[in-house]
N, C-alpha and C positions, 0 to 999 in steps of 0.2 A: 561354466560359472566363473566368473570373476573374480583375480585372489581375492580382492576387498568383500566381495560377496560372503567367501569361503569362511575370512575373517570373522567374517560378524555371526555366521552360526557357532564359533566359538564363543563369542562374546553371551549369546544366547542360551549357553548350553550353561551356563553359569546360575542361570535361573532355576534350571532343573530342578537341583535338592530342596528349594523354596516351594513350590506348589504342592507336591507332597504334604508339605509340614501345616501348611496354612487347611487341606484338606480333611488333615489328620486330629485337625485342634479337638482339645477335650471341649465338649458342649458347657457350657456355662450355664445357671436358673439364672433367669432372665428378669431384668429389672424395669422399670420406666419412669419417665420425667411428663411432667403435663402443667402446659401456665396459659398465660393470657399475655399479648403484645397491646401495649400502646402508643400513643406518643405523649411531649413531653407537659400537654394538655389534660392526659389522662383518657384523650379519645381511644378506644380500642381499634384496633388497625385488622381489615381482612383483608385475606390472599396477599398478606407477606410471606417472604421466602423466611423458615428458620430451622437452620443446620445443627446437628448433633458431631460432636467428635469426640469419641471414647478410645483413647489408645488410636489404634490405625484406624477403626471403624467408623466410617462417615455415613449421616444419613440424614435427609433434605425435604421437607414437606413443607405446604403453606397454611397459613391460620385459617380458620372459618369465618361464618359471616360474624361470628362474637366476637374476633380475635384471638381465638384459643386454639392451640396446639397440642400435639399429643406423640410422645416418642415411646413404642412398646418393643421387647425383647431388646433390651439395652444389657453389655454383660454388667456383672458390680465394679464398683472402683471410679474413679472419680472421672468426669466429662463435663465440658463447656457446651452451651447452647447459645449463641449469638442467632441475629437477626439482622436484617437493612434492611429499605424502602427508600422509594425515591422522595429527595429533599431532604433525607433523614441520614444520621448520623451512626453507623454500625453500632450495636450495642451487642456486650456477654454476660455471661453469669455460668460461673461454675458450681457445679454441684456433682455431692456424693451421692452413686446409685448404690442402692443397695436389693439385694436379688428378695425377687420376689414383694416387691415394697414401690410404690410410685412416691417421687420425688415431685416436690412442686416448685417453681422459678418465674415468676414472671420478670419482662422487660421493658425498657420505657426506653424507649427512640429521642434521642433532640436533634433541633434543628443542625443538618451538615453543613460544616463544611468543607471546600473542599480539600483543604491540607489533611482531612484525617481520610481521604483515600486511600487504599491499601493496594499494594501492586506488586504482583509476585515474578512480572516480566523483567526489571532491574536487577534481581539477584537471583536469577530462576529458579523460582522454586517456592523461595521464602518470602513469608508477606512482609511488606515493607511499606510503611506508614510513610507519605510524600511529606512529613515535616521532617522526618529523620533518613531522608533517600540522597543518597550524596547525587545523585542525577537529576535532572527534569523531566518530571513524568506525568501523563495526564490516566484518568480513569474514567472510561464511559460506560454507565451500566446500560443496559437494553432497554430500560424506560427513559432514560436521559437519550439514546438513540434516536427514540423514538419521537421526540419534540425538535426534530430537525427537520429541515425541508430538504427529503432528499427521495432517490430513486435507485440509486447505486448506491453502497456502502459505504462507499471512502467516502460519498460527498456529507456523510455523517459529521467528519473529522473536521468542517471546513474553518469552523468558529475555533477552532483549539489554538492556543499561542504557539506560533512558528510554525504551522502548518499552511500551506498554499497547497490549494486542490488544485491544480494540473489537469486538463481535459483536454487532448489533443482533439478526440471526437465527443458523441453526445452519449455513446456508449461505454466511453474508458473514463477513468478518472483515475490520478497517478498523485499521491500526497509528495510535495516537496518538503522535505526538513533539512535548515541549514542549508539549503541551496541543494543539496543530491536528492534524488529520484529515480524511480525504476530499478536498476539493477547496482544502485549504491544504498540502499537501505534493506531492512532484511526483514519480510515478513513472512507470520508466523501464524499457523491454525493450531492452535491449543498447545502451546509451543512447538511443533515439528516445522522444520523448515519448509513455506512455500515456494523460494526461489528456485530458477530451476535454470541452468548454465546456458539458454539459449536466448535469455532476457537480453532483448537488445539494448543500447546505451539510450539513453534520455527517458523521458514519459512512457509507460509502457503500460495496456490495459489489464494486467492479470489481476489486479486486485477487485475490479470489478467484477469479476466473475463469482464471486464469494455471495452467496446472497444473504440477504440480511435476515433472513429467517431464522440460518445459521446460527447469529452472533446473537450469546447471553451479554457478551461485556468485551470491550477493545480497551489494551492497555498502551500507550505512548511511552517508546524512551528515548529522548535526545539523545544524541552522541554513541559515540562506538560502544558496541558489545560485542566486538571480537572476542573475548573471553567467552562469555555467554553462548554465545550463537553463530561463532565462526565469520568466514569471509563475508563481506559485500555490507557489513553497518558503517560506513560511512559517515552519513547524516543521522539514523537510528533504528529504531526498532517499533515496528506495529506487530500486538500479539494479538489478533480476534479468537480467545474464547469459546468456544460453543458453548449452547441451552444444555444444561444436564436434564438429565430425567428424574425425575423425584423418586426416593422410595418410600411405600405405602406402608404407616407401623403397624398395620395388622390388614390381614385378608387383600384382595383385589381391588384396586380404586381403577377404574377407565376416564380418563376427561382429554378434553383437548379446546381449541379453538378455532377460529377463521376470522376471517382477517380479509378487509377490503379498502383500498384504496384508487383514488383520481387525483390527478393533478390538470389545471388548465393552460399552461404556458405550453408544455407539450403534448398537452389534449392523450395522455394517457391512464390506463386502468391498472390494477394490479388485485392479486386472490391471492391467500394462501393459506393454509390451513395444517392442521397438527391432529392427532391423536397420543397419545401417552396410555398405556399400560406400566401400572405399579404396582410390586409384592412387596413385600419384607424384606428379600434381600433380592431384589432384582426391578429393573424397572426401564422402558425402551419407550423412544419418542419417535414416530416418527413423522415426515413432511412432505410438504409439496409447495409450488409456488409456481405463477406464470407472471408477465405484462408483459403487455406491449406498449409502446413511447412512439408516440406522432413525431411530425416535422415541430420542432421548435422554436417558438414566438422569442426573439430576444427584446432587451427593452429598447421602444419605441418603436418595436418594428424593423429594424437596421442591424444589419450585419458590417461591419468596421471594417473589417479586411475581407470584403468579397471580392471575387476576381475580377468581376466587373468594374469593378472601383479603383483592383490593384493596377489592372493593365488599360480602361477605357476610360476611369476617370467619370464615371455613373454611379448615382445612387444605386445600391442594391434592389430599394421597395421599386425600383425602373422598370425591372427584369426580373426580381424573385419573390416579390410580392413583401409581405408580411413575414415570414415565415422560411425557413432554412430549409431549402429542397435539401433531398433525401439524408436529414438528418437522425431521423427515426430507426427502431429497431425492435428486437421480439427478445426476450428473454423467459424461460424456463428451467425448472429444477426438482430434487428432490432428495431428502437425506434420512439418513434414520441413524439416531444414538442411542449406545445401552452400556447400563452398566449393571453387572452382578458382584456381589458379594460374595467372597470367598473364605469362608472361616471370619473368626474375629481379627485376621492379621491382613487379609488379600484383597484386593479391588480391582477387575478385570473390566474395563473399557473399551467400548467400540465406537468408532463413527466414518460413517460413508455420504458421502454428497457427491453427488453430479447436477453439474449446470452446465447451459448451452443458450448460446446467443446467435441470433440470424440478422441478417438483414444489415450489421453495421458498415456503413461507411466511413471511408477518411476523409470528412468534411473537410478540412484544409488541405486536399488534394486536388476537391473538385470546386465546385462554385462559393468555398469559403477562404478560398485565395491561390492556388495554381492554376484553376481553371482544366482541371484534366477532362475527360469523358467519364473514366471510370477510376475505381478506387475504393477496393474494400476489405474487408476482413470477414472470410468464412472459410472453412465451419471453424466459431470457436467453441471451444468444447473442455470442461474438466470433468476429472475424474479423481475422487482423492478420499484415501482411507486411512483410518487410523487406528492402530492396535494396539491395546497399552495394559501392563500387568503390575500393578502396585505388590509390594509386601512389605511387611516391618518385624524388625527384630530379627536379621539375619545377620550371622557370624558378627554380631559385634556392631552390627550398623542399625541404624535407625528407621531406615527405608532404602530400599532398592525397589528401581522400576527399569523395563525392558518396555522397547516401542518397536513395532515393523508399522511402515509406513508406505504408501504408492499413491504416490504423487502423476498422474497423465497428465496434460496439457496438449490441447491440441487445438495449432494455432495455425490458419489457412487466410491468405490473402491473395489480391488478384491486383493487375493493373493495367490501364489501357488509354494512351492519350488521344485518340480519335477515335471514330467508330472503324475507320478503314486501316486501322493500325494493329501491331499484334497483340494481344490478350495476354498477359505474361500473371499465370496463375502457379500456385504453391500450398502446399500443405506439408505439414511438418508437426510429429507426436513428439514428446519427450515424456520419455516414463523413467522417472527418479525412483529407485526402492531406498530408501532408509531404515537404518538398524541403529537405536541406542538405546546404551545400556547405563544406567547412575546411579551414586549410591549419595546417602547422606549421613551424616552422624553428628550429634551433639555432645559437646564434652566442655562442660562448666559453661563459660561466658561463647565459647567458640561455635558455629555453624559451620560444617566445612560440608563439601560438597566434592564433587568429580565424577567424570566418565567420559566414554570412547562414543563418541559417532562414525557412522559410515553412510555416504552415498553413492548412489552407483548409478547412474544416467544413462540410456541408449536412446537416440538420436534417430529417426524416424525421418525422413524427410525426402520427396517428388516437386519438381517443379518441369513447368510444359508451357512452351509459348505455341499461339494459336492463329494464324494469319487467317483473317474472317474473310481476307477475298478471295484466298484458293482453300481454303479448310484445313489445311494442312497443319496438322501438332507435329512440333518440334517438342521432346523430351531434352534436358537443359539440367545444368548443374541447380542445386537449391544454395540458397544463400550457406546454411552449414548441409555439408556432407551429407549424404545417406551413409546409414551404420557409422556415425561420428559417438564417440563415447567422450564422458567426464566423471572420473571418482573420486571422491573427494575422502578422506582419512581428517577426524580430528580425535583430539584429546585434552582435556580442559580439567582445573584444581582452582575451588574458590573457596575462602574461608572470610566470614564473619563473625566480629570481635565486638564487644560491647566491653571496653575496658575501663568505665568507668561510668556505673548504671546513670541512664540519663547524661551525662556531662560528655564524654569521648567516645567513637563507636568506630572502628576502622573496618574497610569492605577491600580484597584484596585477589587477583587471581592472575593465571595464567592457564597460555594455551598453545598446542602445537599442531598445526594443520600441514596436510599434504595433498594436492591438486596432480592431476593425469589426467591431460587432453589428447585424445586419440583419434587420426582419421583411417577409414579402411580407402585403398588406392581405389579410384575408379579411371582407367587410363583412357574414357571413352569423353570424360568431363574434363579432363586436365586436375584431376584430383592424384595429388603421390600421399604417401605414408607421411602421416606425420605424427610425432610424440613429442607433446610440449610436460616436462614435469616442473613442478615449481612449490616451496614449502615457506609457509611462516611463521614467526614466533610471534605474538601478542600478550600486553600484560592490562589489567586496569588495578588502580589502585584511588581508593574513596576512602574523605572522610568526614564525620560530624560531631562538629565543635556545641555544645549547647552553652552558650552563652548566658541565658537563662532559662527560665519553666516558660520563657515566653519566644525566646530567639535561637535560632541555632543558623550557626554561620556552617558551610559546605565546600568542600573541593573533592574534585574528581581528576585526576589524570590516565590516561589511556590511549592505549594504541590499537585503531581501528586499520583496517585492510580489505582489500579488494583483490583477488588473485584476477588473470585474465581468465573470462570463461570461453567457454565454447563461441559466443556469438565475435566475442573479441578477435579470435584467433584464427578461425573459419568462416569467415563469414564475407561471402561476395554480394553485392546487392544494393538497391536503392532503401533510402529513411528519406522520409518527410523531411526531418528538421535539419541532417546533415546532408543527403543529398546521396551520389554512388559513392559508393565506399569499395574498398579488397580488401583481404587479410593483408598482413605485414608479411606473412610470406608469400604472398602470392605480387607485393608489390616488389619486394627484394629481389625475386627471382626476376623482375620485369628491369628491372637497374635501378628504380625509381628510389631518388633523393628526397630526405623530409625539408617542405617548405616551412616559409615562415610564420605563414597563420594555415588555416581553412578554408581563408576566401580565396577568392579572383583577384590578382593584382600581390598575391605571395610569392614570394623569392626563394632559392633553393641555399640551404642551408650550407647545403656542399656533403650532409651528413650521409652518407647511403641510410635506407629504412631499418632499425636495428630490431633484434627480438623484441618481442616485448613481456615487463615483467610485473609483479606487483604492483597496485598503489598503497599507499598508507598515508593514515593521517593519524597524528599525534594530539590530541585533544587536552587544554587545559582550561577547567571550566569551574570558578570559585562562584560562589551563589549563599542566598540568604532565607529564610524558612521562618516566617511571623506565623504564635498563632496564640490571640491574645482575647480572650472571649469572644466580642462579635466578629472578631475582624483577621483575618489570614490574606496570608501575603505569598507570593515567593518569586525568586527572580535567581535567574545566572546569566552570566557572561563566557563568554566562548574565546578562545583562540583554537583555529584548527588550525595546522601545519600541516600541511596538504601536499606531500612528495610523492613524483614518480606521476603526479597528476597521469591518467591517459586521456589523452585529447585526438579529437579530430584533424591532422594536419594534411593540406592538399599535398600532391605529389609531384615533385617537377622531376622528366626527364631530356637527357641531353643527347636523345635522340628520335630522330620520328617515330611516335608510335600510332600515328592515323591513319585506321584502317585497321586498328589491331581489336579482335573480340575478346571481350572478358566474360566470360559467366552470359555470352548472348548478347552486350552488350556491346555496339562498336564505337572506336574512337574517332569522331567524326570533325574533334575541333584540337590544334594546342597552337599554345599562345605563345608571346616571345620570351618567354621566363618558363617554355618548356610543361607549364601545367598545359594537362589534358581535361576534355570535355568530353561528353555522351551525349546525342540530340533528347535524351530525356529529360535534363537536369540544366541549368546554368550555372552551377557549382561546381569548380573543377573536382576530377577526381582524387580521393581523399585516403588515408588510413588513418590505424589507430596506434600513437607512439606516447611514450612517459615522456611527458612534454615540461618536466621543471621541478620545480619549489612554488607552491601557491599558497598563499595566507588567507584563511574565512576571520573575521571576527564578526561578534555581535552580542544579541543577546535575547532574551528569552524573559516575559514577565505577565505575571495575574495578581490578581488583589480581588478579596471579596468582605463585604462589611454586610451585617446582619441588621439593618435598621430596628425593625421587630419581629418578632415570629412569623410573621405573614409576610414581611415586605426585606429581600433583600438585593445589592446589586454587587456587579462585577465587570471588572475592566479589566482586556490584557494586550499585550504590546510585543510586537518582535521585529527585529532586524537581521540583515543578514548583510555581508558586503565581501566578497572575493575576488580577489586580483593573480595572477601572476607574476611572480615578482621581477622577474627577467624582462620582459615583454612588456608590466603596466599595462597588461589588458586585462580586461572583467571576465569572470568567467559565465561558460554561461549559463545564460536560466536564473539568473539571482534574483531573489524574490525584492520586488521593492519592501521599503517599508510597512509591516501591516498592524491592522488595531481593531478592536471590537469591545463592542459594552454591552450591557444586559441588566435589566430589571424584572424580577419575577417576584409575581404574588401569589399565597397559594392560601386555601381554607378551603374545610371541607374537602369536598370533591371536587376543585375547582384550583389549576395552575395556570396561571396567564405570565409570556415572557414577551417584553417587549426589547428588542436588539437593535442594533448598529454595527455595521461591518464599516470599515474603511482599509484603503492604502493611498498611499504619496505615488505622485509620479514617478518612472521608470526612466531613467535613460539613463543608466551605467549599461550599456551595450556592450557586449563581446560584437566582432565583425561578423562570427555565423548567427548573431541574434537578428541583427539586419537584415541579412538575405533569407531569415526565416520566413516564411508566411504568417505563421501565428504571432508573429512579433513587429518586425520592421517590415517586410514583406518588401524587398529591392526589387526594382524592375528594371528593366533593358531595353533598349531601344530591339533586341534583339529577341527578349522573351515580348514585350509590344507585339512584333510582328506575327513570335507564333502563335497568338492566343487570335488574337484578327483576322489572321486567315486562314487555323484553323477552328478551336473550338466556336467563337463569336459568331465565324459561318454555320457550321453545326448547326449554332442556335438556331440560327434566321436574324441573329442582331446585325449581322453584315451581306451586304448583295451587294455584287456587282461592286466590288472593292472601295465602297463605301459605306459607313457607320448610318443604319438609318435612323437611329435615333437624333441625330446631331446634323448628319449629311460629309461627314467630316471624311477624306482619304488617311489612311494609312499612317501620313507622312506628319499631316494635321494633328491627327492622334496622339503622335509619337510626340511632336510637338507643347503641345497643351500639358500633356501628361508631367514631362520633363523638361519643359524647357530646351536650353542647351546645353545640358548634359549627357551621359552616357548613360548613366544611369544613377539610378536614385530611391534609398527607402519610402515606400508610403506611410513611416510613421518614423519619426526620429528618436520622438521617446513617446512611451505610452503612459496616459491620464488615468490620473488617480480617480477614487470613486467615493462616494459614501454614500449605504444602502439603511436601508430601514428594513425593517419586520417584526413579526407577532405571531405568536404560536397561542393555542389554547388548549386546557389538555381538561376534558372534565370525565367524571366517571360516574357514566347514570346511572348505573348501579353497579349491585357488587361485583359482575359478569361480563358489563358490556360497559367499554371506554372509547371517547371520539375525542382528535383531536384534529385539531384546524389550523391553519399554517398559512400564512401571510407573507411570502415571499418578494422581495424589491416593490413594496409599496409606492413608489414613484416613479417606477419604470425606466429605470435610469439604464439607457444603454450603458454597459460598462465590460470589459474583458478580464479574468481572474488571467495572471500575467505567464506568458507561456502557453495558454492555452490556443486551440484552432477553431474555439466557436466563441461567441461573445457570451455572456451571461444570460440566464432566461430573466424576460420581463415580470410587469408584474403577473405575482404566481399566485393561485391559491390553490393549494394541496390538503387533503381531506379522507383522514384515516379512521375506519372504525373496528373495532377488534372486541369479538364476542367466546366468551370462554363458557363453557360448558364441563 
């Protein structure tokens, strides 16, 4: 076992005396609470959620078809009973229980909005009202989820201010905030860390694997939460929530649902379905869920950056029809949550999900602009539990909670640029265990908070190239190690101050992390020992000004970080959007010098390739919080100070290395400035170095106005712009300008939202966004050739070393395409868009809800920026969901 392992059973054992005592509680006569929910109409509301909290004791039911609730064996002493609904505004009411005696309370709902969303992922823990949250945060409940046009999870997020949904393929989806993504932002299943140290750099698919069954409520936070949640918040934080299970106030209740949806842009289906068991003090959900997703219709039919296009200068609809060959995929799952009751003080929590996806490809690998043979990703696979043990009123503290957590991932790809070429396949598990322990305590105006985290990662990973013309498997180093380990050690101290009720409220904290990257030797791969350790310090400090009952002005300062992970450090192999890459130690030991960008045509610094160490970014982010009867506001502005960036930089040596294998890889090309080439890639060979000082600014803004109780709208707005400041180059991936609106009516049983998405054009370019596919998509007189004589033959689009669609040679080709240049982006800058749609959401009765989803009503071919497929066309998506 692992000392950090070791560690954390101590930290564990601290729990001990606790279960005992909450066990041990003297029995209480048992009291109840019983009212009626409405809204602000006096309608009565059925099947809303409404929660009990007496002391530690929490317990969850919904109203009936009257709107009436009922909470029995409550102990005596006083307890709040709140309620929400979608469109509606949270409402409480506290009340004295007294034993043996039923309390009566009813509630009346008004219309929400959205500043008086409550979000307990900004100061973990504690609920925190987005008019008084020194940060930018969004809150999505599961029925607001639910009026999205989506198929994946993240694509939930896409309408939220400063989020850009990222979809390399039709299977992943990767939220950008502030410009970072993937493994610069930190998410989160019921706060326990998702990341997990093999997350490659850029867009990455793991959040799609999450299914949305799962998710009761996803909370957004801008900006670092190194405090909070450790390494890798960068850009921010997504916390998805899970559905709790309800407890039943008296006897057994059984109910559950199912759940069926189709979409027509990708001509697919989706099922899922629930059961629920509820007692008194115990109650477990559990689930299931399948789809499948067809080839993808984008609008008008047209794929933007098809390869055909990138290297022959053809329409796509030529050659791929309507429709994105093999963009489709199968997805499946299943979870079960529970939570029991333990005395009047304890609350023990479970939850387990496994999801598993087939079939996905790297469409921008293959005919959505590289043009390869093959390209994909299997088997993806999670596995992910959560154990969690609440108690209150120990030694002095308020609450103390303990979590063991096992995080699997298991992430398999494959690649192969012809059919007569090698198959170069990989699979690779990462099983993360986490251990955390925290306690909290109140004392007068103060909130204070603290505790130790531990993660402990092994690294799991086979990779085999396959020559399909003699059969022959070659077994090959994996991109990270087999038995590569990462453990990570934190410790964190936050206190929340309300120094002057309503008027000044300070949020304040610190944290101390420690990182251990370990590879085991394998002397038959060219793998030696390696131990990389590296520690951080991080602080955040927030606060809110209330200006008036109406205004409160905000600032937040804070220090986010990024240690290097595993994939940084170890990691030999090709990416899509970077191209092959080595580790920094595997480039050092080669002699190799850092050049001056990523691309082709970089200069050699003179620097040899150094360790590499932390990034951090220093966030200062002042903002403003309207919230004036009909109408709420709120908006911030950003400077990130972005040092120690790690970027992509090619590699020049100043000696011949052609001929030399890496990782199975040979170097078949180097140029006069020394960078090296692989016949896979036209991107010189690259690594990963702390490449400067880089500056984000921007900003972050929504407004929402209540015209009348039925009819309200909303508009929000963000930017982002990053440069480095040595160089005056863009960094990459920056989201252009984005913006959306929305109008929703609602009555009765009946919500209608009509939207608007937009963004501005694109063309602040980084030089690797050019030669990206998904973006600039550069081509070659040299990448021309190979796509022409080999895959285009493949097709049958070339015989006889002419283009039959055209009649054109080779040379013709090369011609047309570029002119007389060498080479040249297929897009300079990428076009802005503006989309339309309409959701409907009605509920035909108290049991069964259908909503209906209008997706790009005009069909506007358009690209979400970054991404490797273009947008789907018009969509119409159609959900219906029957509860029992």
């Amino acid at each position: 076992m692992h000392t950090f392992a070791r560690a954390s059973l101590v930290c564990f054992a601290l729990l001990s005396p606790v279960m005992p005592q909450a066990a041990m509680a003297q029995p209480v006569r048992a009291g109840a609470v019983s009212g009626v929910v409405r809204d602000a109409q006096g309608t009565v509301l059925p099947n809303v959620p409404v929660d009990v909290a007496c002391g530690f004791l929490r317990a969850h039911v919904q109203t009936d078809s009257s709107g009436a609730f009922t909470f029995a064996g409550l102990p005596a002493g006083p307890c709040v009973i709140s309620s929400r609904a979608m469109l509606l505004a949270a409402a409480e009411a506290r009340v004295m229980v007294k034993a043996s005696a039923t309390a009566t309370v009813d509630l009346a709902l008004a219309v929400r909005g959205f500043g008086d969303a409550v979000s307990i992922t900004a100061a973990r823990g504690d609920a925190e009202e987005r008019f008084v949250s020194p940060q930018f945060t969004s809150v999505l409940t599961a029925s607001e989820i639910g009026m999205q046009p989506y198929y994946l999870l993240p694509q939930a997020l896409r309408d939220q201010p400063g989020v850009l949904l990222q979809q390399t393929t039709t299977a992943q989806a990767s939220p950008i905030l502030r410009g970072f993504t993937g493994q610069s932002n930190v998410y989160l299943v019921d706060g326990v860390r998702f990341n997990v140290s093999t997350w490659r750099s850029g867009p990455s698919q793991y959040m799609a694997w999450i299914n949305s069954a799962v998710a009761g409520r996803i909370e957004i936070v801008r900006g670092p939460s190194g405090v909070q949640y450790g390494s890798d918040s960068l850009g921010g934080t997504i916390n998805i929530l899970t559905a709790a299970p309800d407890f039943s106030p008296g006897g057994v209740k059984i109910g559950g649902a199912l759940e069926f949806g189709a979409t027509t842009a990708a001509r697919s289906g989706n099922g899922q379905g629930t059961i629920s068991v509820s007692l008194p003090r115990a109650a477990f959900l559990v689930g299931a869920s399948a789809m499948t997703v067809g080839d993808l219709r984008a609008g008008r039919g047209h794929d933007s950056h098809a390869a055909v296009t990138r290297f022959l200068g053809l329409p796509s609809t030529e050659v791929n029809g309507e429709r994105l060959p093999a963009s489709g995929f199968d997805q499946a799952g299943a979870f079960v949550s529970g939570r029991i009751q333990a005395g009047t003080r304890g609350l023990a929590s479970v939850f387990y999900a496994h999801e598993s996806q087939t079939g996905a490809n790297r469409y921008d690998r293959l005919d959505g602009g590289d043009g390869l043979h093959r390209s994909g990703f299997e088997p993806q696979r999670l596995d992910l539990a959560i154990f969690r043990y609440r108690t209150a009123s120990v030694a002095g503290l308020d609450e103390v909670a303990g979590t063991f957590s096992v995080n699997r991932q298991g992430d398999g790809r494959y690649e192969q640029t012809r059919p007569t070429a090698v198959l170069d396949s990989q699979q690779a598990t990462t099983t993360a265990l986490g251990y955390q322990l925290e306690a909290r305590k109140r004392v007068g105006a103060h909130s204070a908070a603290g505790g130790i985290e531990l993660f402990d990662e092994q690294i799991s990973a086979t990779r085999t190239q396959r020559n399909p013309v003699t059969g022959v498997v070659t077994p090959n180093r994996p991109d990270v190690p087999e038995g590569t380990t990462y453990q990570t050690l934190g410790l964190f101290a936050q206190d929340l101050v309300e120094l002057i009720p309503s008027r000044l409220s300070l949020r304040a904290g610190v944290r101390y992390a420690r990182f251990q990257f370990e590879t085991a030797p394998d002397a038959a791969f060219g793998v030696t020992a390696e131990r990389v350790v590296s520690d951080a310090v991080t602080f955040t400090a927030g606060t809110v000004i209330g200006i008036s009952k109406y205004v409160n002005a905000t600032f937040n300062v804070s220090r986010g970080f990024r240690a290097p992970n595993a994939a940084d450090l170890g990691s030999v192999g090709l990416t899509g959007g970077g191209g092959f890459e080595i580790a920094p130690s595997t480039a050092a030991a080669l002699g190799g010098q850092v050049a001056s960008t990523g691309a082709a045509g970089a200069v050699s610094t003179g620097v040899s390739v150094p360790a590499l160490g932390p990034e951090v970014v220093y966030a200062f982010e002042p903002g403003i919080r309207v919230r004036a009867g009909r109408f709420d506001a709120s908006a911030t502005v950003f400077d990130l100070e972005y040092l120690d960036a790690i970027e992509r930089r090619a590699i020049a040596f100043d000696r011949n290395v052609v001929g030399n294998s890496i990782s199975g890889f040979s170097v078949v090309r180097q140029d006069a400035n020394g960078l090296a080439f692989i016949a896979q890639d036209i991107r010189p060979i690259a690594t990963r170095v702390n490449a400067g000082h880089a500056r984000l600014i921007g900003y972050e803004a929504e407004g929402q106005i209540r015209l009348t109780a039925e009819l309200s709208l909303h508009v929000q707005s963000s930017m982002t712009n990053g440069r480095l400041l040595a160089t005056g180059d863009y960094l990459r991936r920056m989201p252009p300008p984005l913006g959306g609106a929305g109008v929703r009516w609602s009555r009765g049983r009946w919500v209608i939202d009509g939207t608007a998405s937009w963004a501005r054009p694109q063309r602040r370019f980084n030089p690797g966004d050019l030669t990206d596919a998904r973006i600039g998509g550069t081509r070659t007189r040299a990448s021309i050739a190979s796509y022409f004589n080999g895959t285009a033959s493949d097709l049958g689009l070339v015989s006889g070393g002419v283009l039959l669609r055209t009649g054109e040679t080779l040379a013709q080709v090369q011609d047309r395409v570029l002119g007389t240049a060498a080479s040249a982006p297929l897009f300079a800058e990428q076009a802005g868009f503006f989309v339309l749609g309409a959701t409907a959401n009605v509920r035909l009765s108290s049991r069964v809800n259908l909503v209906v989803v209008g997706e790009n009503l005009t069909d506007r071919n358009y690209r979400l920026y970054g991404s490797g497929a273009d947008a789907p066309g018009a969509n119409l998506q159609v959900r219906m969901k029957a509860s029992f």
